[in-house]
N, C-alpha and C positions, 0 to 999 in steps of 0.2 A: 626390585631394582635398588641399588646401592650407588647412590652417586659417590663424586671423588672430588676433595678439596687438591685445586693446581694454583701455584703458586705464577708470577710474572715470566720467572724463569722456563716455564715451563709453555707458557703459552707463545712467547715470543720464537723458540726455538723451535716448536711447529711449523708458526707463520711463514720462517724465513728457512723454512725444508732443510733442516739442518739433520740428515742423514744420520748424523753421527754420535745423537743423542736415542737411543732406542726406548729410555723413558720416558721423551718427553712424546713419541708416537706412539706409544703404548696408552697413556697416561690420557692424549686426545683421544683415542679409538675409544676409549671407556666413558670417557664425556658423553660423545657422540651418541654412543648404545645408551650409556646409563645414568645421562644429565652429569654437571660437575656445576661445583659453589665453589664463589670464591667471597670472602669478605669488600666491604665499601672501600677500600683503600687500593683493590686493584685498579678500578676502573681509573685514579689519578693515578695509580705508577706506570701502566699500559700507555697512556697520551705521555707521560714523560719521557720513557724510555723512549720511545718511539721520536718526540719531537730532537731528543737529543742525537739522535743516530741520523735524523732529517740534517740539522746543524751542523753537522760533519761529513755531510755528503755521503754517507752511508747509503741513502733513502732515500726516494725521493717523495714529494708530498703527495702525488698518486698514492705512491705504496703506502702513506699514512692513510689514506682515506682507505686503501684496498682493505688492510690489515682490521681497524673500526668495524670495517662492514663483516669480514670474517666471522670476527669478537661476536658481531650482536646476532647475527644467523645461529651462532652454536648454540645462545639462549640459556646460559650459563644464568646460573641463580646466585642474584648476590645479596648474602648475608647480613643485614643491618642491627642484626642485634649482637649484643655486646654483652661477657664477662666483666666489668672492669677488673676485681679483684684477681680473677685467673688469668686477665690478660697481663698485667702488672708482674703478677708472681711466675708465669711462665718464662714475662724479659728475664728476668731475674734472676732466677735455675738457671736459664742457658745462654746467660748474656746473649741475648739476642735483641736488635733494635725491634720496637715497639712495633715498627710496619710488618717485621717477620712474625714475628710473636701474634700477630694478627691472623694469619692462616694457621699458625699451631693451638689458638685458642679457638675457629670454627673448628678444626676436626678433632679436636679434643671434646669440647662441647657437647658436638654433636654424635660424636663417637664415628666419624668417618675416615677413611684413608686419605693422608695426603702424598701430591706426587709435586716435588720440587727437584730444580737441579742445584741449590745452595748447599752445599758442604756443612755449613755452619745447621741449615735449618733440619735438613737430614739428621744430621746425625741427633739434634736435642726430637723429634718426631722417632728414634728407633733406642734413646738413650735408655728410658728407664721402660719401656714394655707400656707405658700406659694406655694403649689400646687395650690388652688385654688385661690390667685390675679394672680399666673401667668397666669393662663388660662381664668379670666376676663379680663385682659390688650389683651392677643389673641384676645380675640370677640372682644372685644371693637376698634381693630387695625381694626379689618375686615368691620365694623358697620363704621369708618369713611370712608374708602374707599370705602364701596360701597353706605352709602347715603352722603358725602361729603356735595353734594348740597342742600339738603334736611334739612339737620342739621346745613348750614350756615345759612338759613334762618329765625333762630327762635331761642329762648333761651330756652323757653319753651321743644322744641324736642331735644333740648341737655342736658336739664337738665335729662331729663326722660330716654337717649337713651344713654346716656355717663357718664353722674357726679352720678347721683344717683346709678348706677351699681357698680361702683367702688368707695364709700365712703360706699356699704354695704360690700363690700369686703374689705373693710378697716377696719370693727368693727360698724362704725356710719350707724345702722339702721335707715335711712330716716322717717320711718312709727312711730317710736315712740318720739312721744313729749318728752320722759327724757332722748332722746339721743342728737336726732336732732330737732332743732326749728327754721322750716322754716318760712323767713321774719321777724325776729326776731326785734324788736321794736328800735330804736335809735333814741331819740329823736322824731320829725314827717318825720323820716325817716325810714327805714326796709335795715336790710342788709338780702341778701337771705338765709343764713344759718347761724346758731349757734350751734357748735358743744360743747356740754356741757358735763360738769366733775360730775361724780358722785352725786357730789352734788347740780346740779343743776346749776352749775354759766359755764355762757361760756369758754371755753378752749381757742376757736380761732373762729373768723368768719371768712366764706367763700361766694365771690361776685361770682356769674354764669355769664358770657357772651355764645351768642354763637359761632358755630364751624368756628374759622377764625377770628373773630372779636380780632382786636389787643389790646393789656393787655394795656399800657402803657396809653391808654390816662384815664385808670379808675383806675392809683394806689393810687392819692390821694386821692378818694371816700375810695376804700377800705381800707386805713390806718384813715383815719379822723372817720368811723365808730367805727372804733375799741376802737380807741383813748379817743374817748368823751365816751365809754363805759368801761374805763379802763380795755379793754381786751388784755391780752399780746401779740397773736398772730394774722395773719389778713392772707387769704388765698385768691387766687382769678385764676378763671380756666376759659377756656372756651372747659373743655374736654378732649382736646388732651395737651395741656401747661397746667400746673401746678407749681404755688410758694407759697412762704411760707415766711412770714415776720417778724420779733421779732421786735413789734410797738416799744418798750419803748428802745433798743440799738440805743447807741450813735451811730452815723456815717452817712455815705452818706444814700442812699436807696438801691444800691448794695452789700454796705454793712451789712445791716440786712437782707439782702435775705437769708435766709437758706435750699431755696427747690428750684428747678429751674427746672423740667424733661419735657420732651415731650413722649408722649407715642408713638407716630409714628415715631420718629425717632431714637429709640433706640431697642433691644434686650428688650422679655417682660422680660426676665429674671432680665436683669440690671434694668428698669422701676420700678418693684415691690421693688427693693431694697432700689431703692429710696424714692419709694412712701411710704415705710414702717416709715420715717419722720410723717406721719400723720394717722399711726396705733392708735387705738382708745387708747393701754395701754399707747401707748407712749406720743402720744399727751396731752392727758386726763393726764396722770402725771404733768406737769407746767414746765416738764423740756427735752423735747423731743431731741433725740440723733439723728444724723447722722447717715447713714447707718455700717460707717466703725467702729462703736464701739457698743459692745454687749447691746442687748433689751433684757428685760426679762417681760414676763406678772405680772401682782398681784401673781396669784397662782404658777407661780415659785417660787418666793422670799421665804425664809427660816421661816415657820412660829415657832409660839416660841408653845408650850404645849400648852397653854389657847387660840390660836387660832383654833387648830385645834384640830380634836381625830385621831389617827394614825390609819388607817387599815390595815391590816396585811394578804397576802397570804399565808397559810398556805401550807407545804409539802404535796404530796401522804400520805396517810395514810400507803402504802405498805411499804414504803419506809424508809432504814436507816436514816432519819434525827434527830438529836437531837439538841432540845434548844438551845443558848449559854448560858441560864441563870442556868441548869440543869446538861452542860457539864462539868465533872471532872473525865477524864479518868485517869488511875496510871499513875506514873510517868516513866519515859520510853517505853511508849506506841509510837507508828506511830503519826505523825499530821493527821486532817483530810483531805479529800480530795477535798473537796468543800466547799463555804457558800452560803448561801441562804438567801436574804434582805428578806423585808416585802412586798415588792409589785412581791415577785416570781423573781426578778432576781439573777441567782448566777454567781458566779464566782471558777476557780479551786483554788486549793490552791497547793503551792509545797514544802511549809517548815512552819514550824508552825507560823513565824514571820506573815507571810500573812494574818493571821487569822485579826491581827491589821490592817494592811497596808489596807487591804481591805474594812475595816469599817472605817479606813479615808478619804479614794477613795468613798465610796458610800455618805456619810456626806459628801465631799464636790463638787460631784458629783448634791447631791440634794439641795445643798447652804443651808445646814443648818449650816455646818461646813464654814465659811470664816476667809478670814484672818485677818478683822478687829477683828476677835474673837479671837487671838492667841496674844501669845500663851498660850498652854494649859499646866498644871504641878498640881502632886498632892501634892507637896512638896515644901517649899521655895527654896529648892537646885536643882530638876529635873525639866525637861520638858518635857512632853510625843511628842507634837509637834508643831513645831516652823517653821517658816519661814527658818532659818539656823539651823545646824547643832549642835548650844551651848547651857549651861544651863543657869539660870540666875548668877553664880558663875565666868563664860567666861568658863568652861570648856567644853571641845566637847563632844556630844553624843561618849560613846564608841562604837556602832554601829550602823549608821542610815540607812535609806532607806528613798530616794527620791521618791513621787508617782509624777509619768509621770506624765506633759503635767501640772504640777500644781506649785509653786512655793514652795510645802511644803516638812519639812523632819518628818522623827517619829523613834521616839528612841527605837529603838527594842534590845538594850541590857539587855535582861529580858532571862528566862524560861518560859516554856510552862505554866505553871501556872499566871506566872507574864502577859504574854501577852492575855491570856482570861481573868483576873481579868481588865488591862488596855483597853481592850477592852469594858466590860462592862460596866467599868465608862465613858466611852468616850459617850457612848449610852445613857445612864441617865442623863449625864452633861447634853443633848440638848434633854432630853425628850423624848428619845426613851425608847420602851420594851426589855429587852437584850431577852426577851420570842419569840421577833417576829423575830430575826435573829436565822438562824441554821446551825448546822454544820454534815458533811456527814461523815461517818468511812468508811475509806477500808474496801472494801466486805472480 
C-alpha cells in the first residue's frame, strides 16, 4: 500500500462535494484504500479555513463540527517530523510559503505522491521530476551495496550500472549524440563525457572512474581537459562521489568546487538536491545554481506573445461562467464568486477587489508578471502595482492589498468597474486573452 500526501485544498473540496474538482475525489478515494499523510500544520489550517468560511456565513458551526469528525474517521497520519534544511530550501526553489513547502517536503521525504489543488504547489511537486531522481539515487544506493565488488573492478560496469542511470535522471540522455558525447575529442586525448548545450557546444565535461577508485589523484586530468577545450565546467564521479568544478574561478581547487555529494552517504532526498547542480536545465544554462536558490526550466520562464500561443481551458458549458472580457454586470450588483484562469484553475473570490488581486497572483504565479517588470501604472501619476505601496508622485496607494508569499502590492482603490477594466489591461499588457479568464455569479 502506498499512501498519498493531500494538501488542505484538497481535503476541504471533498468535504464540501465539490463535484468539479475530479482530483480532489480521486485523491480521497486513494486515502480511503491506501491511508493518506499530511504534515502538523494541516490540522491548524483545516480549523482555520473552516472557522473562516463559519465567519462569513458560508458554514455553519454544525458543519465545522460535521467536517472535524470526517477529518478524524479517515485516520489520516500526520507527519511530525521535519527536514529543516529541505523544508527551507524547497520554500526557496519555488517560492513557496513555508506552510506549502510543508506538504512538498513529506512527499519528498518520504518519497510519496502529493495530491493538491494549489497551482503554485503543483507545479514546484511536477517542476523538476524529483520523484523520479529520488528513487534512481534509491536503486542506485541499493546496486552499490549489493555489487560493491563487482563495480570496483571496472569503469566500464560503473559506467553502465551507476553514472549513466543517474545523468538520464538528470536530463542528459546518454544514448543521444546532441545531448551526451561520449569520449569526447581533446586534443589526442577523449574525456569520457561531454555534456552539451542546446547548441551543441559542451556545457561541462565529466571523467568516469570506477566504484572506489579515489578522485584525487585524476583532478588535474580532469581540469586540464576542460581547460585546453575552453570548457567552463569539469565534472568527475566514480558513481557514488560526485563534483563539480568552475575551470576558469580564481582560487585554490577547493575553492572552485561547486558539487561535492556522495550518494551513499547521504538521505536520497538531500542527494538529488544536490545533484540537481547538474540538472540538464540548469547545467545546460552557463550558469548553474546551488541547491539552496530557486531552478526554473526553459518552459517555466515567462514567455513574451511571439513565443508562445496561450491555450485556454475553457468552462463546463452547463455552467454559470462568464468571460472577463464580456463581463459588465450593473452597477451595484454582488461580486462574483470565483475566477477561473486558462489552463482551469480557479480561485474563490470574497470582494470584488480580488477579481484584480487574483490576476496578479496568477501572472506572477506563472512568472510572466515579475518584478523586474514593475512597476506597472496606466498613468504618469498611478500605479496599478508596485513593489511598495506608492505612486510615482511618493503618494501611497489609497488602498492596497499585499499578495502573499510575494513581495508585491496592488492598488485597489478603484470600483467594480475600475477593477475589471484594470484587470484586463493587466492581461493584455503581457499578452494574455482577457476571453480566456472567467468569472462565476452567485447562483
Amino acid at each position: 500500500m502506498t499512501p498519498i500526501v493531500i494538501d488542505n485544498s484538497v481535503f476541504l473540496a471533498w468535504c464540501m462535494g465539490n463535484e468539479e474538482e475530479p482530483t480532489a475525489i480521486s485523491a480521497m478515494r486513494h486515502v480511503a484504500e491506501e491511508g493518506g499523510v499530511t504534515p502538523r500544520i494541516w490540522w491548524y489550517e483545516l480549523r482555520n479555513a473552516l472557522m473562516m468560511n463559519e465567519r462569513h456565513g458560508r458554514i455553519s458551526p454544525q458543519q465545522v463540527s460535521d467536517t472535524l469528525t470526517d477529518g478524524l474517521a479517515l485516520g489520516l497520519s500526520i507527519d511530525d517530523a521535519h527536514d529543516e534544511s529541505l523544508l527551507l530550501d524547497l520554500a526557496r526553489r519555488f517560492e513557496l510559503t513555508v506552510y506549502d513547502a510543508a506538504y512538498l517536503e513529506v512527499a519528498f521525504r518520504r518519497s510519496l505522491p502529493l495530491a493538491t489543488l494549489g497551482h503554485r504547489l503543483r507545479k514546484a511537486a511536477e517542476a523538476m521530476g524529483l520523484d523520479d531522481l529520488v528513487g534512481c539515487i534509491e536503486v542506485l544506493k541499493e546496486r552499490m551495496q549489493s555489487y560493491r565488488t563487482d563495480l570496483a573492478e571496472n569503469e566500464i560496469r560503473t559506467r553502465v550500472a551507476l553514472i549513466d542511470p543517474l545523468l538520464r535522471a538528470l536530463g542528459w540522455d546518454v544514448s543521444d549524440p546532441t545531448v551526451v558525447m561520449p569520449e569526447y575529442k581533446v586534443g589526442n586525448k577523449s574525456a569520457d563525457y561531454a555534456l552539451l548545450r542546446s547548441d551543441g557546444m559542451p556545457a561541462a565535461t565529466l571523467e568516469a572512474k570506477r566504484l572506489g577508485e579515489p578522485l584525487g589523484s585524476h583532478w588535474m586530468q580532469m581540469l586540464n581537459y576542460a581547460n585546453a577545450s575552453g570548457i567552463e565546467y569539469a565534472g568527475i564521479t566514480d558513481g557514488n562521489h560526485w563534483e563539480l568544478y568552475d575551470v576558469f574561478k580564481r582560487g585554490t581547487l577547493e575553492e572552485r568546487r561547486i558539487l561535492d555529494a556522495s550518494i551513499a552517504d547521504a538521505p536520497a532526498h538531500e542527494s538529488a538536491l544536490n545533484l540537481l547542480l547538474l540538472w540538464r536545465p540548469n547545467l545546460a544554462s552557463g550558469q548553474p545554481v546551488a541547491a539552496n536558490t530557486p531552478v526554473v526550466e526553459d518552459h517555466q520562464l515567462a514567455p513574451t506573445p511571439a513565443q508562445v500561443e496561450q491555450t485556454s481551458t475553457p468552462p463546463p458549458a452547463s455552467s454559470n461562467w462568464i468571460a472577463l472580457s464580456e463581463y459588465n454586470p450593473p452597477a451595484g450588483q454582488r461580486h462574483p464568486v470565483a475566477i477561473r484562469f486558462w489552463d482551469g484553475s480557479e480561485r474563490t473570490l470574497i470582494y470584488w477587489n480580488e477579481v484584480l488581486t487574483r490576476v496578479v497572483e496568477k501572472l506572477y504565479t506563472e512568472r510572466k508578471l515579475t518584478v523586474e517588470t514593475l512597476p506597472i501604472g496606466w498613468t504618469k501619476q498611478v500605479y496599478s502595482v508596485h513593489t511598495e505601496p506608492t505612486h510615482p508622485t511618493g503618494k501611497a496607494f489609497g488602498i492596497s492589498k499585499s499578495i502573499e508569499g510575494t513581495p508585491l502590492f496592488v492598488n485597489v482603490n478603484l470600483n467594480a468597474r475600475q477593477i475589471r477594466q484594470n484587470a484586463k489591461r493587466l492581461l493584455e499588457h503581457y499578452g494574455l486573452d482577457p476571453a480566456d479568464v472567467h468569472l462565476r455569479e452567485a447562483r
